[in-house]
Residue, then its C-alpha position, 0 to 999 in steps of 0.5 A: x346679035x346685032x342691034x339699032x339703038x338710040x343712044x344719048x349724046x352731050x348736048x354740043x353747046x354745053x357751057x361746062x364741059x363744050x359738048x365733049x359730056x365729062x369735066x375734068x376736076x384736079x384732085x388733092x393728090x394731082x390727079x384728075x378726076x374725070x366727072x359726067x357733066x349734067x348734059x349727058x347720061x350715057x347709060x340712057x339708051x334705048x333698043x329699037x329692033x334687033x337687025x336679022x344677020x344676013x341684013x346687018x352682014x350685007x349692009x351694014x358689014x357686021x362680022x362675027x369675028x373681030x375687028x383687030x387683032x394684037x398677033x403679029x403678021x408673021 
């Protein structure tokens, strides 16, 4: 069902992750290790309203199928 909701974002001048909202730390086994920074909590989100199907259809161009596909065109 198609939905508005407020979303939280990384604050753009963080000065440890430079607005992109995860750190990268090098492992012991050399590979890194992908942490959220301070600045940003992704599962923060609030529901406004749910958006009837024909307005989200009409203005928004939601559609129920899918948007890509991986069957080739032939």
């Amino acid at each position: 069902m198609p939905a508005v909701e407020l979303t939280d974002t990384p604050r753009p001048g963080c000065p440890h992750c430079h607005g992109t909202g995860a750190v990268e730390q090098d492992s012991a086994a050399g590979v890194p290790i992908t942490a959220y920074c301070d600045c940003w909590r992704p599962e923060r989100a609030w529901l406004l309203a749910y958006v009837p199907r024909w307005i989200a259809r009409r203005w928004l161009g939601w559609t129920d199928r899918p948007y890509f596909t991986d069957a080739p065109p032939f």
